[in-house]
N, C-alpha and C positions, 0 to 999 in steps of 0.2 A: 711430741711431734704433732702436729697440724693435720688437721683434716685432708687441705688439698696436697700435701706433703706427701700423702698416708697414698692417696689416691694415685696420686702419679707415680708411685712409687710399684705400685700394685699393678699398675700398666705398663712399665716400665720392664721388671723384673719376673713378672709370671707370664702375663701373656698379653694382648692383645685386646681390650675391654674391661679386662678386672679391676680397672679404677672404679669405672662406670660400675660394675654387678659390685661394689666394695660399698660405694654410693648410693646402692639400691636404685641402681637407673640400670635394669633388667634388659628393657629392648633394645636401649643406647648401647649394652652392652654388649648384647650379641651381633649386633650390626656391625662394631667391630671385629668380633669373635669368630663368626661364621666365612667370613672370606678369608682370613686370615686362615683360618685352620684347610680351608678347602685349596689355596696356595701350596700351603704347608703340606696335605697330603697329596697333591696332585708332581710336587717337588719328589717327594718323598719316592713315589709311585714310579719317575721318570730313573731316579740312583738306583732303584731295586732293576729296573729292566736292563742299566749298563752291569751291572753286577751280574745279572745272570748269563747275560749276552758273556761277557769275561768267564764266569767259568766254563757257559761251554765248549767256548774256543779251547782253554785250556784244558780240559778234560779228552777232549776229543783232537784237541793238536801235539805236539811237542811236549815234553815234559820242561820243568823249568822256566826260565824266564822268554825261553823261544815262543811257549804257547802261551803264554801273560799278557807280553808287549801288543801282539796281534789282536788280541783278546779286549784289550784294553782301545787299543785303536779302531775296532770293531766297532765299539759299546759305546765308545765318544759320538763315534759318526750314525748310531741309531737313534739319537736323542735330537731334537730340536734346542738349540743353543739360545738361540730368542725370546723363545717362549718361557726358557728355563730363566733367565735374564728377568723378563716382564714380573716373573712371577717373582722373584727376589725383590724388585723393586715395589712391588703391588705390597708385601710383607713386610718392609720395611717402613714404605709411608703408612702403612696401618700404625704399626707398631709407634713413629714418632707419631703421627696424629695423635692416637689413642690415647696417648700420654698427655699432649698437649692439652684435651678436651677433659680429661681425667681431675686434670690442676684447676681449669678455669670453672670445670661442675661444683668442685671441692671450697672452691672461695665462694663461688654463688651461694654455697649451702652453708656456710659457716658464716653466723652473726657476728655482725661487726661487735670489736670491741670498743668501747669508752670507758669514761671511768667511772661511770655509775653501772656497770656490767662489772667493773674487778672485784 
């Protein structure tokens, strides 16, 4: 497998940059790394507050699905819906860019072949 193969793959499949830090392009790599991950836990950070919000409805309401369903409709409507959105999209074009940038570093840094290289 190919260098830029290796690399896109690497950004592709693990995270966000790690073609780039695979590449030994360290800052490239955290550039993509660091927003991605601050998305990623800011996402993160928004599902744990519906989660809480749901049990304590439920804890403290009906037992069953009486004190779930409320709980749940609770927790939806304490989160910012747009915001949660942006951030998806903000993670996502990390993720395809990163990949993209990962492939094109990968061929820059790989010498060409001819036939006096075989």
């Amino acid at each position: 497998m190919n260098q830029e193969t290796r690399a896109a793959l690497f950004s592709f499949l693990l995270f966000p940059g790690g073609g780039q830090i695979f590449l030994k392009r360290y800052a490239r790599g955290m550039a993509f790394l660091a927003p991605a991950a601050a998305a990623t836990l800011a996402l993160a950070w928004m599902i744990f507050q519906v989660v809480l919000v749901i049990v304590r409805e439920a804890l403290s309401g009906a037992s069953g699905m009486d004190g779930v369903l409320p709980g749940m409709r609770n927790g939806l409507r304490s989160i910012n819906m747009n915001l949660a959105l942006w951030l998806l999209i903000l993670i996502l074009f990390l993720w395809i860019s990163s990949t993209i940038d990962a492939y094109r570093l990968g061929k820059k840094a790989e010498p060409p072949t001819t036939s006096a290289n075989r």
